[in-house]
N, C-alpha and C positions, 0 to 999 in steps of 0.2 A: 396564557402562554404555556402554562406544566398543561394544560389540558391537550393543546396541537403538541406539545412534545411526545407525549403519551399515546394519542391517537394516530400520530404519523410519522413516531419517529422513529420508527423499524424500519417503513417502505424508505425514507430518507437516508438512512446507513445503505439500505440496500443499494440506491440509486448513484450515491455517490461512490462509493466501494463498488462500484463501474467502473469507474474512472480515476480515482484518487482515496486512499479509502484508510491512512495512518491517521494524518489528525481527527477523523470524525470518530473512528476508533476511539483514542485517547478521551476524545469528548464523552464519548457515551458512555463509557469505561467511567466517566467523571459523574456523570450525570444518572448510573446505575447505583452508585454511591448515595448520591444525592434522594436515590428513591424517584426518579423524573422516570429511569426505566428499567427493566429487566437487563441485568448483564448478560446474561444465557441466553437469552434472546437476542440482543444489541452483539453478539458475538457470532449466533447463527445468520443473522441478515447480513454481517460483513465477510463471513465467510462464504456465502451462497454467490453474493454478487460481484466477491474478489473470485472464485472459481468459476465462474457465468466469465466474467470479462477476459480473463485468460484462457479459455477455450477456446471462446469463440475468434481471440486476436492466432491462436494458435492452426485452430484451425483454416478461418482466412489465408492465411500466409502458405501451408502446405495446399490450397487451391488454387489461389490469386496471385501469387506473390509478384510477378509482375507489373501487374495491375495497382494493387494496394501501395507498393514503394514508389510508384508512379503519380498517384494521387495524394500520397502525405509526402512531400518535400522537407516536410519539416524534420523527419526523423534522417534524413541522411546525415547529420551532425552527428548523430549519438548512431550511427551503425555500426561508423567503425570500433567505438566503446564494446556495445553490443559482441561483437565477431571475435571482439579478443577476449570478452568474458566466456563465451562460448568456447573458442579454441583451447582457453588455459583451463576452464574447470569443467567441461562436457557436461553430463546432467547435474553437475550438482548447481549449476548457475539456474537450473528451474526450483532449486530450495532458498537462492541465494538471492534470488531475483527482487522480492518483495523487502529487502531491506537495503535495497538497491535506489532511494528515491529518485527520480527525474529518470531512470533509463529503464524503468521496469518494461515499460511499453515495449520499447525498442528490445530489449534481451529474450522477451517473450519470440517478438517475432523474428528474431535472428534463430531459436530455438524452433521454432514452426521451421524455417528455411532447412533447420541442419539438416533433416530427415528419421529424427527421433520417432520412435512409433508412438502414435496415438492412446495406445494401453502405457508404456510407460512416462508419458508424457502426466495422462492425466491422473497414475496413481500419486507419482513427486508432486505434480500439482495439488492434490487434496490433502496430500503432509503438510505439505509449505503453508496454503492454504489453514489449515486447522492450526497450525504452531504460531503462525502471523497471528489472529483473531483473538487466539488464547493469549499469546505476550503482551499485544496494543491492549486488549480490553480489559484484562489484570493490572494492568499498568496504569491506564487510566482509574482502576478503581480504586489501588491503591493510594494513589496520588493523591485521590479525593479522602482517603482514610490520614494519609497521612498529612495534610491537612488540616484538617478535623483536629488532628491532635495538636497540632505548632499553633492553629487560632482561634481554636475552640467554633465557637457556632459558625458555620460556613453559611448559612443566609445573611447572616451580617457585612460577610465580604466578600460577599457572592463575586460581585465587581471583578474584586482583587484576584480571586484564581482564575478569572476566565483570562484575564490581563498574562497573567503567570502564564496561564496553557498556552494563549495564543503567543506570548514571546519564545517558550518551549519550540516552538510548532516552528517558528519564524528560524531560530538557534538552528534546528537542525536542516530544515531548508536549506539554509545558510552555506551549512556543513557539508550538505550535498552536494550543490553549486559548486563549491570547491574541490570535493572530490572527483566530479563529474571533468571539472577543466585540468583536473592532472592527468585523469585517464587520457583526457584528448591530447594533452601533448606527451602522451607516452603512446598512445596510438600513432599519432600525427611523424614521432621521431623514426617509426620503425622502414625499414626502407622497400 
């Protein structure tokens, strides 16, 4: 197993830090600790593929955007979220975006819509970018240090943190979910 983590577990942060990319974050973060991988590394693969993924949704949306909101149905729920993060904090909702769980997607492409330029678009994106990869994969490494310290050998209860992270992981999820349905009914109220 430490051997497929080791051998593939850069292209795997990259891949998922596509599309989702806080808990693996925190894992790797966990798991650099651990000695399974390079932090410095586990922090550039999540930062490449969280800047890869918002470019390309940002770009999309300043070419297609007819198209693309046509074809994901699924985001009409969180647009209206989206329009009003946009509306109240203009660029800085491209720094704000990735601590944003469940609406990242959508604030991205409400951002593509606004008509922000592509140069400033993607300088805030490589801030945001770089500051996310450094907090999540610090965080996670700490975690694993501090650990270490409250139960001494962490292979012994190897188990037990991953249980930890993944209720962590699940906590804030949570948190988001509820965040996410007060934005809608304060969207939903506005007339």
């Amino acid at each position: 197993m430490e051997e497929l983590i080791q051998k593939y577990g850069y292209i795997i942060i990259f891949l998922i830090t596509l599309f989702e990319g806080e808990s693996v974050l925190l894992i790797a973060g966990f798991m650099a600790y651990q000695g399974l991988l390079d932090l410095e590394l586990s922090m550039i693969s999540a930062f490449i593929g969280s800047t890869l993924a918002d470019q390309i949704i940002f770009h999309l949306m300043r070419r297609n955007s007819n198209f693309i909101l046509k074809k994901f149905k699924k985001f009409d729920k969180y647009q209206r979220i989206a329009k009003h993060y946009v509306e109240k904090y203009g660029s800085a909702v491209v720094l704000l975006a990735r601590y944003l769980y469940g609406i990242r997607t959508p604030l991205v492409m409400m951002v593509g819509l606004s008509g922000m330029s592509v140069v400033k678009f993607t300088v805030l994106n490589l801030i945001a970018a770089g500051i996310w990869a450094l907090s999540f994969g610090y965080a996670g490494f700490y975690f694993g240090h501090a650990a270490e310290r409250f139960v001494g050998d962490l292979k012994r209860y190897q188990i037990y943190g991953w249980v930890l992270i993944f209720s962590i992981i699940f906590a804030l999820y949570v948190i988001s979910r509820i965040r996410i349905r007060q934005m809608k009914k304060l969207t939903d109220s506005k007339p």
